[in-house]
Backbone bond lengths (Angstrom), bond angles and torsions (degrees), N, CA, C in turn:
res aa  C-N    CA-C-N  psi(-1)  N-CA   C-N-CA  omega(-1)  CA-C   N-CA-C  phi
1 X - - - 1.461 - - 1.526 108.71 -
2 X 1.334 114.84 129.25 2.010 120.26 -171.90 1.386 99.46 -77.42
3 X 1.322 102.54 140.17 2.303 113.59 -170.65 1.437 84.98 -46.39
4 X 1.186 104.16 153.05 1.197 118.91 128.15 1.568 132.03 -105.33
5 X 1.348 88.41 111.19 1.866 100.75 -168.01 1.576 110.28 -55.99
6 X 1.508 128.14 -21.91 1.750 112.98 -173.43 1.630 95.80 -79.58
7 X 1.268 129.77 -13.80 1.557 115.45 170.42 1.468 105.85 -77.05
8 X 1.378 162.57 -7.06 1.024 128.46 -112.81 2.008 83.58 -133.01
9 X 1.188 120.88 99.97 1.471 127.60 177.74 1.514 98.53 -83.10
10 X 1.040 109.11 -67.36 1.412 105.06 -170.00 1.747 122.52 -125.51
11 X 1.285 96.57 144.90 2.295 97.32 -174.54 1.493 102.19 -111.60
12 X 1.228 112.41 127.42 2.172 138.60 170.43 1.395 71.55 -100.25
13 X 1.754 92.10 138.08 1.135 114.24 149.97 1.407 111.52 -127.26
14 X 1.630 125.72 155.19 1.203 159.28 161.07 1.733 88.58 -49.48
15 X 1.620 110.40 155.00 1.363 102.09 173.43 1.773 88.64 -123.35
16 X 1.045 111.50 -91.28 2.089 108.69 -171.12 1.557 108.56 -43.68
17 X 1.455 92.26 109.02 0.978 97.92 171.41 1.419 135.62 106.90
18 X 1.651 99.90 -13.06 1.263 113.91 176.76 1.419 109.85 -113.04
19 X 1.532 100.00 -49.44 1.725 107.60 177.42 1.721 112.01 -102.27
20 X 1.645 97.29 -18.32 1.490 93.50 -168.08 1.498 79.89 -113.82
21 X 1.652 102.16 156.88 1.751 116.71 161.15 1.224 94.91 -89.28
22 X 1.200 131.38 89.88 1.694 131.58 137.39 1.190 118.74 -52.52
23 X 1.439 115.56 -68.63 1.596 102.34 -177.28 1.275 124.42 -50.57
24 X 1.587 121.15 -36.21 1.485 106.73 179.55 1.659 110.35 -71.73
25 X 1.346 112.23 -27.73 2.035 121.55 176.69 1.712 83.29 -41.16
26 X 1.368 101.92 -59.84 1.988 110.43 -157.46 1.303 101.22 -49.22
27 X 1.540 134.25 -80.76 1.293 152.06 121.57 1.852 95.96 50.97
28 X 1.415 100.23 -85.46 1.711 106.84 -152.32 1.663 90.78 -73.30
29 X 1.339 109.56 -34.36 1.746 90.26 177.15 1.553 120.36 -79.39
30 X 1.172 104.00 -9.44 1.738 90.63 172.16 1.268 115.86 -88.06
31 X 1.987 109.92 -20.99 1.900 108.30 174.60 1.287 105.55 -86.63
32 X 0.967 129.54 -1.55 1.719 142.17 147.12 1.285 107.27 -31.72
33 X 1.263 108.62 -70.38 1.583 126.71 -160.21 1.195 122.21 -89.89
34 X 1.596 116.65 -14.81 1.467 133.53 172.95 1.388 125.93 -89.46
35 X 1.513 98.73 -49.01 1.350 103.27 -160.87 1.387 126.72 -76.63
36 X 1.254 110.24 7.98 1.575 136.27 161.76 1.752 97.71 -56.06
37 X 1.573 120.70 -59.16 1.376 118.28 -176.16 1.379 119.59 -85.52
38 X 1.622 114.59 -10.95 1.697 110.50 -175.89 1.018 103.96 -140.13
39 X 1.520 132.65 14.97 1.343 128.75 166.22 1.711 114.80 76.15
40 X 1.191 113.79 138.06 1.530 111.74 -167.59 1.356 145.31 -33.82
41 X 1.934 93.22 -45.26 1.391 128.64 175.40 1.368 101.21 -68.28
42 X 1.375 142.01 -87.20 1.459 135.83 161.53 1.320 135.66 -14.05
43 X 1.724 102.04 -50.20 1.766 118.25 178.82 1.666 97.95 -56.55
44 X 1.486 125.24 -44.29 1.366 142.36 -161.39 1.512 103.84 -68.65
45 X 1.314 100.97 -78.43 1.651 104.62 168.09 1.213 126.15 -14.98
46 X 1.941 100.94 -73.06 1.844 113.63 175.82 1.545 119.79 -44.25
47 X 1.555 116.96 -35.12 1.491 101.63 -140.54 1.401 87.37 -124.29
48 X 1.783 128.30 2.12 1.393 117.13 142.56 1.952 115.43 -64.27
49 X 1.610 88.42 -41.30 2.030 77.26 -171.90 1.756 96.94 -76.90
50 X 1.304 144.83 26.96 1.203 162.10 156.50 1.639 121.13 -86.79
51 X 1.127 114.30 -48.48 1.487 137.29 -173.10 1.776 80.57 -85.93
52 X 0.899 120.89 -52.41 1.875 106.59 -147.94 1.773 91.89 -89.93
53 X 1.368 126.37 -6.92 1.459 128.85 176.06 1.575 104.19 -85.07
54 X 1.124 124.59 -55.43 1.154 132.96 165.81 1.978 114.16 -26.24
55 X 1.472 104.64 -53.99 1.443 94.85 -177.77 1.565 140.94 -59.94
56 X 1.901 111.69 -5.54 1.441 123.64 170.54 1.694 108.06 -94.10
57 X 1.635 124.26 -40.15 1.128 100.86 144.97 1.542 144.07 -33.05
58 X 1.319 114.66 -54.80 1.569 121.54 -178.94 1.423 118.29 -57.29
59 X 1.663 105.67 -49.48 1.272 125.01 -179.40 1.577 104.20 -53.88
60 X 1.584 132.67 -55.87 1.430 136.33 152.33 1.569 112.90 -7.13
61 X 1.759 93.17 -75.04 1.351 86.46 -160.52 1.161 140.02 -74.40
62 X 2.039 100.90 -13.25 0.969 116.15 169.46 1.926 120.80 -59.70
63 X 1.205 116.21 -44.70 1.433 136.99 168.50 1.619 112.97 -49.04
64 X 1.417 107.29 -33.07 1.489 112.67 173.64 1.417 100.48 -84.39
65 X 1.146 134.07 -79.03 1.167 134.15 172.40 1.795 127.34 -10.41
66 X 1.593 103.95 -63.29 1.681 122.05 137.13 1.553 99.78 -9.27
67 X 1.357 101.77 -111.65 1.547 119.65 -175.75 1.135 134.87 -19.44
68 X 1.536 111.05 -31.58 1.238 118.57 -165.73 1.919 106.91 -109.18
69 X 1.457 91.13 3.52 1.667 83.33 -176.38 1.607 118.95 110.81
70 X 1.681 103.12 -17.10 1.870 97.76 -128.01 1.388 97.58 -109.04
71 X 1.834 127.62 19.57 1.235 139.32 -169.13 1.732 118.97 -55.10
72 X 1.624 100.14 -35.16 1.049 122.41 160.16 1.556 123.19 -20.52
73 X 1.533 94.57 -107.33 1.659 137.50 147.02 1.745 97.51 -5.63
74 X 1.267 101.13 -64.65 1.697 87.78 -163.51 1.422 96.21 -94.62
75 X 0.930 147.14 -18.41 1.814 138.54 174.90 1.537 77.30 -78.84
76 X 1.399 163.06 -28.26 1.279 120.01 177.38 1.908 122.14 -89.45
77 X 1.679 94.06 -8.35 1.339 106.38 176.54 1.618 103.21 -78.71
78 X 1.447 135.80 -23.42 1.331 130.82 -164.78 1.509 91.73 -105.36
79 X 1.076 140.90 -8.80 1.510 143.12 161.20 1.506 115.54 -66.43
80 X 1.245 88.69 -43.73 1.868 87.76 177.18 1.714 129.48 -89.90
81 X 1.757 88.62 -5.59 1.791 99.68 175.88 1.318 105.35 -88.38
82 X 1.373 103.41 -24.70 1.815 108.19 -171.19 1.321 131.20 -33.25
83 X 1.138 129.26 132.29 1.754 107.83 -158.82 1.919 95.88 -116.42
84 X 1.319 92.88 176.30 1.602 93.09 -166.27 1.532 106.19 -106.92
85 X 1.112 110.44 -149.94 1.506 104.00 -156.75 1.613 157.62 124.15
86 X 1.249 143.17 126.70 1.205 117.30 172.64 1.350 130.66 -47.41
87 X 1.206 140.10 139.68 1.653 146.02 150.89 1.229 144.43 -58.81
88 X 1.080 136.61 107.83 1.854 114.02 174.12 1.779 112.97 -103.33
89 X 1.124 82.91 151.60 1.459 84.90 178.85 1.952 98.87 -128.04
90 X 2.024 76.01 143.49 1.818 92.67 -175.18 1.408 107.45 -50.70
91 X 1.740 109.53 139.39 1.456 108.63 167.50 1.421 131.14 -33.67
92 X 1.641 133.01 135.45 0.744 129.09 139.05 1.910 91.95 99.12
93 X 1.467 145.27 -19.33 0.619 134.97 -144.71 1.988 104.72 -108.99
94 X 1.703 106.00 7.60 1.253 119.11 175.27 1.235 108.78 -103.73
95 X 1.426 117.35 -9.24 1.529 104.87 173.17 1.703 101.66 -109.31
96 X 1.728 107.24 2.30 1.455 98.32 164.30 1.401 120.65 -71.32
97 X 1.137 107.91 -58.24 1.711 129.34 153.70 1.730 97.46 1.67
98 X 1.731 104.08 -90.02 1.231 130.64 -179.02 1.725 108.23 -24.16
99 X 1.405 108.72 -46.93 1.651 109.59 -160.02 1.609 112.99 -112.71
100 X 1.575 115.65 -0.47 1.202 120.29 146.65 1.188 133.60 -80.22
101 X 1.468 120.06 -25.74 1.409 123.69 -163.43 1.400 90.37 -70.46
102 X 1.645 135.66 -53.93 1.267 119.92 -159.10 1.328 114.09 -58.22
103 X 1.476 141.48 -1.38 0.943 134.92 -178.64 1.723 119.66 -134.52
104 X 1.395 110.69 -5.07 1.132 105.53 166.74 2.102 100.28 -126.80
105 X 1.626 80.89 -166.58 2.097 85.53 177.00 1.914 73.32 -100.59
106 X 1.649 96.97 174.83 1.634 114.74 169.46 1.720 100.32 -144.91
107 X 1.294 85.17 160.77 1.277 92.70 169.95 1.619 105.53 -167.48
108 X 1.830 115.60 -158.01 1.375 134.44 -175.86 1.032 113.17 -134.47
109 X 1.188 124.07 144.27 1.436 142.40 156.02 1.185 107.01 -142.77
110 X 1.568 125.03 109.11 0.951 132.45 172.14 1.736 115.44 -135.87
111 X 1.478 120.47 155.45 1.432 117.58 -159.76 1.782 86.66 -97.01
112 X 0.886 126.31 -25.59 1.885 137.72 -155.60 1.862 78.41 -69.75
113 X 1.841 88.17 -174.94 1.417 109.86 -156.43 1.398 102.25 -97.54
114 X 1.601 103.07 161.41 1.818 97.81 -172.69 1.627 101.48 -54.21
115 X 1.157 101.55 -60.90 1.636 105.83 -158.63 1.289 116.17 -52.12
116 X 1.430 124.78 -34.32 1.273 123.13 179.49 1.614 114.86 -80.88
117 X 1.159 115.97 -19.74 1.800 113.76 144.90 1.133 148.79 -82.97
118 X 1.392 98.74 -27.11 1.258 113.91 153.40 2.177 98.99 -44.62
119 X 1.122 103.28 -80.46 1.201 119.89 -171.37 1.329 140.28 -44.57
120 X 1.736 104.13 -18.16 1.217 130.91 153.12 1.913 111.53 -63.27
121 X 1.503 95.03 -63.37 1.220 102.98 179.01 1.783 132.01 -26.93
122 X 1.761 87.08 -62.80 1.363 111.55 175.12 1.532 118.48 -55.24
123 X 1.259 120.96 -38.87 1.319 130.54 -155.03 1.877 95.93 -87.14
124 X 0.955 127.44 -29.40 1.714 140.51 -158.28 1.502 92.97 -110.87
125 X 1.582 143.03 -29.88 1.076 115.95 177.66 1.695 109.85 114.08
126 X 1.667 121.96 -11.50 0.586 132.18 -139.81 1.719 114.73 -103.58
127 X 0.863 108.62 -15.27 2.104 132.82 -171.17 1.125 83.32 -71.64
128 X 1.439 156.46 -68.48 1.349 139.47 -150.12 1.930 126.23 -50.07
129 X 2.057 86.81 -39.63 1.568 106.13 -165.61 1.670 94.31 -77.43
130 X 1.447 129.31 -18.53 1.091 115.77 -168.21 1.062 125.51 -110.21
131 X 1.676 114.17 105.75 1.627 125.34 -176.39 1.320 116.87 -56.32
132 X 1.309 126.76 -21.44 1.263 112.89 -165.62 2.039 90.76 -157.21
133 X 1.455 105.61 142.57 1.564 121.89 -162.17 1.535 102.62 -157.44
134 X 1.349 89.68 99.79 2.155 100.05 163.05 1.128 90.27 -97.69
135 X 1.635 112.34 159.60 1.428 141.89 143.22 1.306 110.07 -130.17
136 X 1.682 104.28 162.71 1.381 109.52 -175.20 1.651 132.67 -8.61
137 X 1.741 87.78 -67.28 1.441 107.52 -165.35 1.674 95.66 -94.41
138 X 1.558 127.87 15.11 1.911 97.46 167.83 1.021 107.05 -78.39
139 X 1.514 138.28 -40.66 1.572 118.00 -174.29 1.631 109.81 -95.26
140 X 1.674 119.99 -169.38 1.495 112.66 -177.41 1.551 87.40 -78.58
141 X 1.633 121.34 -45.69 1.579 96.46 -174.87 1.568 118.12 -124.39
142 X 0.853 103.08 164.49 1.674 111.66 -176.38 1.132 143.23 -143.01
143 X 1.332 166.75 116.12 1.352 139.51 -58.09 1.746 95.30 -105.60
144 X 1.197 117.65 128.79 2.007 99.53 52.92 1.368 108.12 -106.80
145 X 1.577 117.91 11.48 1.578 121.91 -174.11 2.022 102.01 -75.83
146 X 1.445 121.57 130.38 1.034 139.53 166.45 1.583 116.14 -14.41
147 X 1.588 93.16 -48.64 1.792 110.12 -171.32 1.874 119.43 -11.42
148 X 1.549 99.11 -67.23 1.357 97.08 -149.45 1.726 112.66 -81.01
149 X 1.881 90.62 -14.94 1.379 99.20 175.98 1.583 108.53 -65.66
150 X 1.502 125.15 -54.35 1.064 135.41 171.78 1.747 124.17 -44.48
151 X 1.033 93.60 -13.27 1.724 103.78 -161.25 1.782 86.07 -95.66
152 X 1.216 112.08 -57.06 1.208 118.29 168.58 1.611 153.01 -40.16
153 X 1.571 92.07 -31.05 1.656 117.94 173.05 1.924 82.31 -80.88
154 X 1.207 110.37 -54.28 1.704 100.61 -177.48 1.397 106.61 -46.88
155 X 1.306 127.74 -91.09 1.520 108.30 -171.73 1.106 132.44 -61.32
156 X 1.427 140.76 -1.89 1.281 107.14 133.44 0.903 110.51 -92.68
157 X 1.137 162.29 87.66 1.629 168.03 95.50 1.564 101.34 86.61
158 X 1.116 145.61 45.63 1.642 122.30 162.45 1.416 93.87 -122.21
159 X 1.431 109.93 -171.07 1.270 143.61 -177.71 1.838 105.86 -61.65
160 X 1.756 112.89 130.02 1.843 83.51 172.86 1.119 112.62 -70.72
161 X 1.586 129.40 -24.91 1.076 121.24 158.68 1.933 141.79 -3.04
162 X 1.823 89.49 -72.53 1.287 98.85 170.88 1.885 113.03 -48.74
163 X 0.972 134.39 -53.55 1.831 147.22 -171.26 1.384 78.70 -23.75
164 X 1.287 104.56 156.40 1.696 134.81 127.25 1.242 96.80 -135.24
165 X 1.479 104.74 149.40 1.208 120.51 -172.78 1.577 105.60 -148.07
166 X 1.694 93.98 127.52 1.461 110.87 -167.42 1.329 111.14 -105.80
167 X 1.520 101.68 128.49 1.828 109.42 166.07 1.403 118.79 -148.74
168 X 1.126 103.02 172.40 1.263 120.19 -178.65 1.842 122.13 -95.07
169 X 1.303 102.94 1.04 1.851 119.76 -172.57 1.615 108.18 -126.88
170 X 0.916 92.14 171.39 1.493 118.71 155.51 1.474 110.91 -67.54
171 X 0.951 118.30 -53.43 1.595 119.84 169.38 1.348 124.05 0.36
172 X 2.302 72.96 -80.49 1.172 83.48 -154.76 2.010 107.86 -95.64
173 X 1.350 96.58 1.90 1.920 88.89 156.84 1.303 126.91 -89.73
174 X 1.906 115.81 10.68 1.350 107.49 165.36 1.247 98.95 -117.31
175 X 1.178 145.62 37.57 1.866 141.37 145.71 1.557 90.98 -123.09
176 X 1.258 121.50 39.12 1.441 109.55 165.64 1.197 88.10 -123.90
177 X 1.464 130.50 -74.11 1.343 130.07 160.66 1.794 118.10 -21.13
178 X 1.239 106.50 -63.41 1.647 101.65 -178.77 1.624 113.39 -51.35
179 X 1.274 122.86 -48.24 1.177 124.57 -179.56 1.820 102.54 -68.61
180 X 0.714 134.70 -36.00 1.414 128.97 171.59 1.835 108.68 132.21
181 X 1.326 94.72 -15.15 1.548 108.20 -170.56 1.840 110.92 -51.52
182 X 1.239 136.60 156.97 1.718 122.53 149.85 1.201 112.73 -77.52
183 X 1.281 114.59 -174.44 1.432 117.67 -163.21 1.727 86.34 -162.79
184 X 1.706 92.47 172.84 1.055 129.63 -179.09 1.177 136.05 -164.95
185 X 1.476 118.11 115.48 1.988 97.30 -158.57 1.911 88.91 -117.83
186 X 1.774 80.12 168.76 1.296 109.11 -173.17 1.369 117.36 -124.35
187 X 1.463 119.61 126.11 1.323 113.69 -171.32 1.307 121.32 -97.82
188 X 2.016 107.98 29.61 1.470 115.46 171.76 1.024 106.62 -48.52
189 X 1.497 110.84 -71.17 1.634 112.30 -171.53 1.524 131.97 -94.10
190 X 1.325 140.69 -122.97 0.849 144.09 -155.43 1.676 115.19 -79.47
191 X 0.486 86.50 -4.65 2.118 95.23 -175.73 1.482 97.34 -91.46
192 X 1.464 100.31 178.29 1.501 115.69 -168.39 1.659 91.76 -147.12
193 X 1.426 91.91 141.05 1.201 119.62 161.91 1.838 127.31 -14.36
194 X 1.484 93.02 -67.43 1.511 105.70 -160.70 1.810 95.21 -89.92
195 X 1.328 107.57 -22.61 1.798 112.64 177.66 1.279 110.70 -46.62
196 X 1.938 99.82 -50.78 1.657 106.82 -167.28 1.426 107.98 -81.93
197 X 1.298 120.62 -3.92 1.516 109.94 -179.83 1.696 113.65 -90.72
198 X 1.924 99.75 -15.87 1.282 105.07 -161.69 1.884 100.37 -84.97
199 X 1.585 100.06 -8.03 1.425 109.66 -179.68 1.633 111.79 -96.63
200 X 1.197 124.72 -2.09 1.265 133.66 170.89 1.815 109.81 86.34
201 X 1.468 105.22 22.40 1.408 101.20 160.92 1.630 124.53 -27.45
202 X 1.777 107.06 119.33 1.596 76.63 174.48 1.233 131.07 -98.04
203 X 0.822 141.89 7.52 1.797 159.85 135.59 1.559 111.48 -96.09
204 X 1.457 115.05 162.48 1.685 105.49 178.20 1.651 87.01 -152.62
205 X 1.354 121.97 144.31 1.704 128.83 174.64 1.439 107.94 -158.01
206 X 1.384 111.93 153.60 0.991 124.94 155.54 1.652 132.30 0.50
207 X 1.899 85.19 -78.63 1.297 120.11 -159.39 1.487 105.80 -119.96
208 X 1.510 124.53 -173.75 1.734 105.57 -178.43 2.061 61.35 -122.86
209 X 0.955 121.16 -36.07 1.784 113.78 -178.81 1.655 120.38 -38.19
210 X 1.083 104.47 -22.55 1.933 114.05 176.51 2.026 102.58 -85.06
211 X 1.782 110.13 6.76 1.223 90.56 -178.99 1.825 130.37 -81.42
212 X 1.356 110.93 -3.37 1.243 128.78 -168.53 1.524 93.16 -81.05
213 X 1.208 108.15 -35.06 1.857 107.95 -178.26 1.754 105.36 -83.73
214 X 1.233 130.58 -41.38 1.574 138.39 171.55 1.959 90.27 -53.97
215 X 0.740 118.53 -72.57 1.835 108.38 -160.93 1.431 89.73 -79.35
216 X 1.021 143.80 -25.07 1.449 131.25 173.84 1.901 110.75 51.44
217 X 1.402 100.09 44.80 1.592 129.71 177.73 1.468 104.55 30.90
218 X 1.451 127.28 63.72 1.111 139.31 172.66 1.405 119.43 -133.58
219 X 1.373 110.53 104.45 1.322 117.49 -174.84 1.866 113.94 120.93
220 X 1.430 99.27 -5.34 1.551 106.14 177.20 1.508 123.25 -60.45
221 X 1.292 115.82 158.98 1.761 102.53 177.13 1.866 95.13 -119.74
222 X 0.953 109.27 165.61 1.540 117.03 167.98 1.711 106.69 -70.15
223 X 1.738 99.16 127.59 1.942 96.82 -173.92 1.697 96.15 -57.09
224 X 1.895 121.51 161.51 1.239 104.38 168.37 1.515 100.99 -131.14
């Protein structure tokens, strides 16, 4: 079903992958490490169809993890592997930031580790526009479980209704859906096309940066 933009008070965003290029961050360090034995062009090839195989595993384990309680446990095990570093963030999606906030609230929901969002945040400019920021480990669970979306329509006080909530997975269009929120996925990063449609994405793009033109700033509230 296509958003409907006059509901839409406030946008969570997904962070890897939606706002940040993770996979390509992933990408240059594995042709880093390869292309010494297969040469750049090859190293490149392999360890994109590597990086983009990787994302139905994760998505798994995350869902098991879910299920079993154990969101915790492993958002504190992926906190402590987390590696450091510079950031990039997907084109165009820091001056989206910039030209949504005046008209809607923003925020995060992300399954990744505090520090490495935190750290994204900081580095892009971006911590100021966002009223409200889960990671893995702030609630007991975290997506694809409903939780943090829900927790979220609570502090800032509206309807979950109002949310859309943008990602780049499966994830995160079934704790957008579960919580009641719309959604919208992005095929910056790790997701696929036909995944997010098979999850009932209700818009699907490119970029999450084409979203100022999709709501076409109708239905925004002033941030407070």
């Amino acid at each position: 079903m296509p958003i409907d933009s006059q509901r839409v008070q406030v946008i969570l965003f997904d962070i890897d992958g939606t706002l940040r290029d993770t996979d390509d961050e992933v990408l240059v360090k594995l042709v880093s490490l390869t292309q010494g034995m297969l040469g750049t062009e090859r190293a490149t090839r392999l360890m994109r169809r590597v990086v983009m195989l990787a994302e139905s595993p994760t998505q798994v384990v995350l869902g098991i993890a879910d299920r079993l309680n154990l969101d915790g446990p492993l958002n504190r095990l992926i906190d402590y592997l987390a590696p450091h570093g510079p950031t990039r963030a997907i084109p165009g999606v820091v001056d989206m930031v910039g030209e949504l906030r005046v008209r809607y609230r923003l925020g995060v929901v992300s399954a990744g580790p505090k520090r490495a969002v935190e750290r994204f945040l900081d580095e892009h400019g971006l911590r100021d526009a966002m009223e409200f920021v889960a990671v893995g480990g702030t609630f007991r669970r975290t997506k694809p479980h409903p939780m943090p979306i829900v927790e979220a329509a609570r502090a800032l006080g509206v309807p979950v209704e109002s949310i859309l909530m943008v990602g780049d997975t499966t994830v995160d269009m079934k704790a957008g859906r579960a919580a009641g929120a719309q959604t919208f996925g992005v095929t910056s990063g790790f997701g696929r096309r036909r995944d997010l449609t098979r999850e009932h994405a209700g818009d699907i793009a490119d970029s999450a940066a084409i979203l100022p033109r999709v709501l076409g700033h109708v239905g925004g509230v002033e941030p407070m």
